[in-house]
C-alpha positions, -999 to 999 in steps of 0.1 A, spaced: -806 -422 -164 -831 -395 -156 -830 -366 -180 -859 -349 -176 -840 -319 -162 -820 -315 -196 -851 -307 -215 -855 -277 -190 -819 -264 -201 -821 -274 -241 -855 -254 -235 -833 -218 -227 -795 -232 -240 -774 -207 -237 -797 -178 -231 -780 -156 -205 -796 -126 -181 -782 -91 -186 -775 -72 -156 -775 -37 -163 -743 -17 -157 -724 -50 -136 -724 -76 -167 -739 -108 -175 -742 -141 -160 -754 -173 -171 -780 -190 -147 -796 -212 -171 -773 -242 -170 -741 -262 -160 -713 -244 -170 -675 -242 -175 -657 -223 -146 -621 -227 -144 -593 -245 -165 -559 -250 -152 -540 -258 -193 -507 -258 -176 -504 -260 -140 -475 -260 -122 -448 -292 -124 -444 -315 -156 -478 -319 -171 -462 -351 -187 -451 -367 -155 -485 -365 -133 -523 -361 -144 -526 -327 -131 -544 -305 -158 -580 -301 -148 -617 -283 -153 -641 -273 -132 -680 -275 -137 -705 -251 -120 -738 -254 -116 -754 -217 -113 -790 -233 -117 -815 -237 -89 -822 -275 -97 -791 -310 -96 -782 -318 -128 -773 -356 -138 -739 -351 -160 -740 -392 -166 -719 -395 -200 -714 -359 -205 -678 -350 -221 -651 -328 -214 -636 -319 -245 -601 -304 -260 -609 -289 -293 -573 -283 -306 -544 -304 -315 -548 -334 -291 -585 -329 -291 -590 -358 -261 -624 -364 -245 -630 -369 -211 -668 -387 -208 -683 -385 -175 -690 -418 -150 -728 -426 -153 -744 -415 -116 -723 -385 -113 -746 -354 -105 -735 -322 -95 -757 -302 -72 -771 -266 -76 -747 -242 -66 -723 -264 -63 -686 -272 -81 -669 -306 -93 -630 -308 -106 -627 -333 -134 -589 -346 -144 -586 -373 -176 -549 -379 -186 -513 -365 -191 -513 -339 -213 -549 -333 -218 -549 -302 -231 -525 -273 -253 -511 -251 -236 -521 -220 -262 -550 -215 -282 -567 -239 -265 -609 -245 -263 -624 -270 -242 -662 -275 -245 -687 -292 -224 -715 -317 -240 -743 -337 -233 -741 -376 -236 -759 -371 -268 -734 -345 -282 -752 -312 -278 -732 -285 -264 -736 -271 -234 -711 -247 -225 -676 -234 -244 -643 -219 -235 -626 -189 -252 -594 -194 -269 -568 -198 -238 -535 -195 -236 -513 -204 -202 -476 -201 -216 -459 -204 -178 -457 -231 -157 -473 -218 -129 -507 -215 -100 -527 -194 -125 -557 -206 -144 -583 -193 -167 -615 -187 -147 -643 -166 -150 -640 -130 -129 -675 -142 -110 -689 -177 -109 -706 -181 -140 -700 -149 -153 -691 -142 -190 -661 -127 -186 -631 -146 -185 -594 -138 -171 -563 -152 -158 -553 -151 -120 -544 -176 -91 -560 -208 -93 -592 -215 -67 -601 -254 -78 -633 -265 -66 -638 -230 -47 -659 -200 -57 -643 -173 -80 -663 -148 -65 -700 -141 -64 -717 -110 -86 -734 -88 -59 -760 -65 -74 -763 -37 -55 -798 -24 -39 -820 10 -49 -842 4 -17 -825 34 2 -797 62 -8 -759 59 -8 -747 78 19 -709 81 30 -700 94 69 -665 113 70 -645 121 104 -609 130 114 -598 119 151 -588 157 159 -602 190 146 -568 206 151 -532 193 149 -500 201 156 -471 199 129 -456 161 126 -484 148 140 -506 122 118 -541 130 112 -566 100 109 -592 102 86 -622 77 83 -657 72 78 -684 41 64 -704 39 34 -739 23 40 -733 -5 11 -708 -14 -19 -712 5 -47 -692 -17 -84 -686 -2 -119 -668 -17 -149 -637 -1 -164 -630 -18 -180 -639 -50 -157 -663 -57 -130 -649 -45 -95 -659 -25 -65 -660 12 -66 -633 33 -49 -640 58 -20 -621 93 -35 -610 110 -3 -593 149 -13 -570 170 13 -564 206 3 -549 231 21 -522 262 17 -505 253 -15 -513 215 -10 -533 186 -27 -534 153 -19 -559 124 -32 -565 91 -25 -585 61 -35 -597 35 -7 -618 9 -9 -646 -4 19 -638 -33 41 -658 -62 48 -677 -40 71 -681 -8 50 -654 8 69 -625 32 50 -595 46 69 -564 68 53 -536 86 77 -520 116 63 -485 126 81 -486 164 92 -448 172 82 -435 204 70 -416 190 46 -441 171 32 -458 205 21 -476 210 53 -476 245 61 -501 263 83 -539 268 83 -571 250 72 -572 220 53 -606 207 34 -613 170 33 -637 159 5 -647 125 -4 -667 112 -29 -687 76 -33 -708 73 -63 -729 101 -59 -724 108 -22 -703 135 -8 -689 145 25 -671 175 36 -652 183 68 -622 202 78 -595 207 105 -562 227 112 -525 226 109 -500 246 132 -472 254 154 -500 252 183 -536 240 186 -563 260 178 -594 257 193 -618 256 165 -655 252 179 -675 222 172 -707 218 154 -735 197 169 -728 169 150 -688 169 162 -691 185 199 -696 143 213 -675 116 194 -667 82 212 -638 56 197 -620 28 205 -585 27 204 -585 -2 174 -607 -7 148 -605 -47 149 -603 -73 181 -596 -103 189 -613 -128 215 -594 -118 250 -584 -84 240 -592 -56 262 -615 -27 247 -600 7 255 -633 31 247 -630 67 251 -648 97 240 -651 137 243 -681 161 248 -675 199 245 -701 211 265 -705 200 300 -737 193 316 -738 192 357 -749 158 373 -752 145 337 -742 112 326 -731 96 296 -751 65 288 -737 39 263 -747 4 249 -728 -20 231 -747 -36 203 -738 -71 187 -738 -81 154 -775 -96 153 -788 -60 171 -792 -73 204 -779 -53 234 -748 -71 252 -735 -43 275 -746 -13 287 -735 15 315 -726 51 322 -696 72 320 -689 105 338 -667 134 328 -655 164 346 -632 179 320 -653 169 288 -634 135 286 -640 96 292 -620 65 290 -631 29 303 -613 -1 293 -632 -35 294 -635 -72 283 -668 -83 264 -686 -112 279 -670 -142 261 -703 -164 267 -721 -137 243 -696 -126 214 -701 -134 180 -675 -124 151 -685 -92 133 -696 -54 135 -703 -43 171 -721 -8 175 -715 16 204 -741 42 210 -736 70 231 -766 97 243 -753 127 264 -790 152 266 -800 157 238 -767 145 219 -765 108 203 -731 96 186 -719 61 180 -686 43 167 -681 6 151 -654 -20 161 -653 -56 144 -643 -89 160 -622 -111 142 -614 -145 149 -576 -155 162 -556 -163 134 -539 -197 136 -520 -210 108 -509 -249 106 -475 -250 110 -472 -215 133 -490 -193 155 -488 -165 127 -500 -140 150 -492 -140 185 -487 -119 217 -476 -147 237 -435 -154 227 -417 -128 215 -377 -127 209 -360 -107 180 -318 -119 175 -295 -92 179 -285 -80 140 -303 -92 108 -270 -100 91 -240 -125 103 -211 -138 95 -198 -175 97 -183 -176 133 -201 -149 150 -219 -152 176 -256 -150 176 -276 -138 199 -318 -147 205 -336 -127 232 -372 -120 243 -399 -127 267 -429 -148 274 -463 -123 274 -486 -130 307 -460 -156 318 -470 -173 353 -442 -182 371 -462 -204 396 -478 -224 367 -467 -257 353 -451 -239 327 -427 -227 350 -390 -241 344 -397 -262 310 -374 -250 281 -383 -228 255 -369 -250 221 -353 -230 191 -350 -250 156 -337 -232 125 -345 -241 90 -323 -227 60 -342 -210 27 -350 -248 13 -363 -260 45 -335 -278 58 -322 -280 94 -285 -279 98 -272 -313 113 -244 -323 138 -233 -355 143 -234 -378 176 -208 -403 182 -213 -432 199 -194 -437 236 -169 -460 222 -162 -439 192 -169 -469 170 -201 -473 154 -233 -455 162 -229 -420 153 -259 -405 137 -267 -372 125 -296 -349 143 -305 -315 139 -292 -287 154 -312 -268 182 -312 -241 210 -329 -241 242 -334 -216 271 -350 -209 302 -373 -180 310 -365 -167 344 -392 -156 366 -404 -130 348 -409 -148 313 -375 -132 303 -350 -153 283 -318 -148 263 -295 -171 251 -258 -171 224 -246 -196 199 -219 -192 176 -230 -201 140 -201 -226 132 -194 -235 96 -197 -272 102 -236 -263 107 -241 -232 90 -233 -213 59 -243 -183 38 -278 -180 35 -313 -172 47 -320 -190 77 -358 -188 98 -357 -200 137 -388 -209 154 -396 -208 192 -417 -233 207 -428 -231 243 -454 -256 254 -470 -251 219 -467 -217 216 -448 -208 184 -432 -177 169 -405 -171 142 -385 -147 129 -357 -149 100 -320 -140 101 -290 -144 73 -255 -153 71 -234 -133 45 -208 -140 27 -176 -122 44 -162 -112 12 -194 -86 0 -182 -63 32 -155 -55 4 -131 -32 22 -149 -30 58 -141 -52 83 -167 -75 103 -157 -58 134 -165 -23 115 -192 -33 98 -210 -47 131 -204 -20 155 -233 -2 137 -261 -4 159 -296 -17 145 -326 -4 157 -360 -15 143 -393 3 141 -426 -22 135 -463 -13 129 -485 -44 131 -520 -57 125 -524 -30 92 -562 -33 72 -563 -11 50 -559 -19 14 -534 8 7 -500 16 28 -476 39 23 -440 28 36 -416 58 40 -380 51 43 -360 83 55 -332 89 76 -340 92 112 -324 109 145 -332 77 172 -320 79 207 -298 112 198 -284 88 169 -285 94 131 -299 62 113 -306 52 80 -328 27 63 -312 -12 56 -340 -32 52 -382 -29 48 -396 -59 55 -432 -70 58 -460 -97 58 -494 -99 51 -518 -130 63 -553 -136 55 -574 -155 81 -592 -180 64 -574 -206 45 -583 -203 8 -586 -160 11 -546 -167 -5 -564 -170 -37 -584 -140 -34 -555 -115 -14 -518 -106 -26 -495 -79 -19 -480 -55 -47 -454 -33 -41 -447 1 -60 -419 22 -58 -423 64 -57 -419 63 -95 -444 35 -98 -422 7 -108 -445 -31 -97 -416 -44 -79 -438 -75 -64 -472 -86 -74 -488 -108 -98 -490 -80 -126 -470 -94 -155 -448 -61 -155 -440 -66 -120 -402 -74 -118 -409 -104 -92 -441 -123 -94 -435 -157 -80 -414 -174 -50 -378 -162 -49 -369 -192 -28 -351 -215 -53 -324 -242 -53 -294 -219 -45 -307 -187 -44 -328 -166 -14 -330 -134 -31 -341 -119 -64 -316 -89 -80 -337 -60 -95 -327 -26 -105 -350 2 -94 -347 39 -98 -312 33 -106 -305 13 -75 -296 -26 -75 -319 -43 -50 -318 -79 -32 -358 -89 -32 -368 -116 -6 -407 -129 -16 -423 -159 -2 -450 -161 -35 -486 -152 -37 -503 -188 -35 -495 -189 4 -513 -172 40 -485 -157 48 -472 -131 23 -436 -123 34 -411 -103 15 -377 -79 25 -364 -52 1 -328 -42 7 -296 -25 -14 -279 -54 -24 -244 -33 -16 -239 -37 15 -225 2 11 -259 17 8 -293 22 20 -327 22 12 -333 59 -8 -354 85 12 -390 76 -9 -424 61 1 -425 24 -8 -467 19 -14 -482 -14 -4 -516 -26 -17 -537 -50 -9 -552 -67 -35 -587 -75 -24 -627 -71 -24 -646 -86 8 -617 -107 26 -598 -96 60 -567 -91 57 -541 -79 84 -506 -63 71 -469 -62 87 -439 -45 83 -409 -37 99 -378 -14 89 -342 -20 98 -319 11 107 -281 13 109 -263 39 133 -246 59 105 -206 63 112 
């Protein structure tokens, strides 16, 4: 074995860099990077307990004979196969035997083949049986914690940030005066990440502040992938809006931005400065590959037989589209599709010079998210069943359309095929007899079909017998030639309707109300009674989902959700009330109590893409209280797109 490389490490062994102000991290040699002491299933039944090696150096190190060593009770070694060599920058997962390790106050060092030690764990301790491991907060960072597991993946990178140029923070709103209930959008970029430590490594928040008459409101954002920020505040009097000015402040590090707007009965003309008298924006701030670009744009003062000349900037700074617009009132708008043959995924610039006057916007371009099983996201199938909640016997009904359908295509007249799978993954069976009625009867599962008609319309009903069904939380997925949608439905018992009938109960009428493709990190939910199509409704059900577009970003991105008082009522906090999966052998929800109010918690579990959960009284009396329900999204760099949905009843 070659070991010439070792004398470079024993040379500097365990000297460490200090990076002022965002911690330490070791770069000198191999280290240890994540232990899973107690990972989820019977440690006893299956070799499943592992380590993970790093290599932070800039140089392959042979590990031939090196050992993997417990330190406590069982205190087994695990001795590397000669030949193994793990390259710089790179990650290897070791695994000895059963029960390998304690599972509290363990240590598990790392030594050469001649004994000398390399690198050592602190005392660990993984008491539940679950996808969390002890890893260091940044590869090869000092600092240890306890969150999902990412075997054989990164734990993050420790970005120091630049002093080449100043921190500088752009603030806008997309109105300068409002109207009452209308929702002002407020957003801006900072020109890089700023971190701090408090008292653990993480990325600086943006503080926006909204003052006005007798009002204060303050929020903390934080920049996504591409430096953007974005908070909506709803303009409602009784909120605590009332009328006049309102000051909008935010603060990054050491940079500052100021603007301000109105609030009234009326709009209010308030003159712009230079710098706001010629805005452009597009109507989204994310795309996907196909979707058309609606671009539009204001200018307060009018020049004759002037034009507006705009480029559209890719990613790498090269010019992709460029044109003119002309206005007559002070207004533009042109929709339009990029040229596929040139796109590439990231920030695209639009640049804008009217005379003298230069403004630009940012969209990003995000890559269609597909998971394995389903078509997570998708404009192309979309039904909805009648109600959220059945009984046994009642008839169900599934309706929707098929987006951009062709009726001359080859498409045209093949079935659209509905399967249904309970809360443990199970599809209901019927049973076939054979044409003699003797032998050959067999059991298959049970499925829908339908036709769309010529205009990619389809609806279809199905009783939901109890020789196929019974109480519980059922999903049914749509498949059309490949393209795949599902939604999710339950069956309730008939007996928790205590004294109202089924035929009282169900002549409430549902109406839903749906917000998609949400990035921001933090969402506020409000839940209030409603006056919809001259009818009084109140909040059943908030639902929501949250995916993340590249496959291991689970490990990185998970949802919590707060209630007004501040009660965790999902996340991966250990005082949140439900941390993990809530789909279990014989049970689809999860009972908490919350303000006072006994709630049926649907979660899906943070170690998936898709993040799914439902919040709901679990009387079938009441409704969901009139509060904001806040959603964040835990993350640093990773894209992230955000759901939700909530149920109304007609009230009686």
């Amino acid at each position: 074995m070659n070991h010439t490389p070792l004398l470079l490490i024993f040379a500097v062994l365990i000297t460490v860099i200090s990076i002022p102000v965002y911690g330490e991290v070791i770069t000198d040699h191999v280290v240890i990077n994540e232990v899973d002491t107690n990972p989820f299933g019977d440690d006893s039944k299956s070799v499943s307990e592992w380590v993970e090696l790093y290599n932070p150096t800039n140089f392959d190190i042979d590990l031939s004979g090196w050992e993997i060593a417990s330190t406590t009770v069982l205190k087994k070694t695990f001795i590397i196969p000669d030949g193994t060599v793990i390259s710089s920058g790179d990650f290897l997962t070791f695994t000895h035997e059963k029960l390998w390790f304690t599972d509290s106050n363990e240590s598990v060092e790392l030594r050469t083949d001649g004994g000398s030690l390399i690198d050592k764990t602190p005392i660990m301790s993984d008491l539940k049986n679950d996808f969390f491991s002890w890893q260091r907060i940044y590869d090869a960072h000092i600092d240890w914690e306890l969150a999902l597991a990412s075997t054989g993946a990164s734990n993050g990178k420790l970005s120091v940030v630049g002093t080449s140029s100043p921190l500088t923070v752009t603030l806008s709103s997309d109105k300068s005066s409002y109207i009452f209930d209308e929702t002002a959008i407020i957003q801006g970029t900072v020109s890089e990440k700023i971190y701090v430590e408090k008292p653990t490594f993480q990325t600086a928040p943006v503080i926006v502040n909204i003052s006005g008459p007798n009002f204060y409101h303050s929020v903390s954002l934080y920049p996504d992938l591409y430096l953007n920020y974005k908070t909506t505040l709803d303009l409602v009097q009784v909120l605590g809006i009332s009328e006049g000015n309102y000051n909008v402040t935010v603060n990054y590090g050491e940079a500052i931005e100021n603007i301000s707007f109105y609030v009234g009965p009326e709009i209010i003309e308030i003159p712009d400065t230079l710098a706001s008298s010629f805005k452009i924006q597009t109507d989204v701030d994310t795309y996907e590959i196909d979707e058309l670009i609606l671009i539009s744009g204001h200018v307060s003062e009018i020049i004759p037989f002037e034009s507006i000349k705009y480029e559209i900037i890719d990613p790498a700074g090269k010019i992709i589209e460029s044109g003119n617009f002309i206005t007559s009132d002070g207004n533009f708008q042109s929709e339009m599709f990029l040229p596929s043959i040139k796109l590439s995924y990231g920030t695209y610039t639009i640049t804008a010079e009217y005379s003298d006057k230069t403004t630009f916007t940012t969209f990003n371009l995000m890559e269609t998210t597909v998971d394995e099983e389903t078509v997570l996201v998708s404009d192309k199938i979309i039904f909805d069943t009648k109600k959220t909640e059945y009984f046994l016997n009642d008839q169900l009904t599934i309706s929707g359309y098929i987006d951009n359908f062709d009726s001359s295509s080859i498409r045209y007249n093949e079935i659209i095929h509905f399967s249904f799978k309970d809360s443990d993954g199970s599809s209901p069976k019927f049973i076939t007899a054979a044409k003699d009625n003797t032998a050959g009867s067999k059991s298959m599962d049970y499925f829908l079909t339908a036709v769309p008609d010529n205009s990619g319309a389809f609806s279809l009903d199905a009783r939901l017998m109890p020789v196929l069904f019974s109480e519980g939380d059922y999903t049914v997925k749509a498949n059309y030639r490949g393209i795949i949608n599902s939604i999710s439905f339950s069956i309730i018992d008939e007996s928790s309707s205590k004294n109202e009938s089924p035929e009282k109960l169900f002549q409430q009428k549902t109406i839903l109300e749906k917000v998609n493709r949400i990035s921001d990190s933090t969402i506020s939910i409000l839940t209030t009674e409603k006056i919809i199509d001259d009818q009084s409704v109140k909040p059943r059900v908030l639902s929501g989902s949250m995916i993340t577009p590249q496959k291991n970003d689970q490990l990185n991105v998970n949802l919590q959700i707060s209630s007004e008082s501040g009660i965790c009522i999902i996340g991966q906090n250990s005082d949140c009330l439900v941390s993990e999966s809530t789909r279990k052998p014989g049970q689809i929800f999860e009972v908490v109590q919350v303000d006072g109010l006994d709630l049926n918690v649907r979660y899906s579990g943070p170690d998936v893409r898709l993040e799914k959960f439902s919040i709901l009284p679990q009387s079938t009396d009441n409704f969901l209280p009139n509060v904001n329900w806040n959603i964040d999204i835990l993350k640093d760099d990773e894209i992230s797109r955000f759901y939700y949905k909530i149920t109304f009843k007609t009230i009686e």
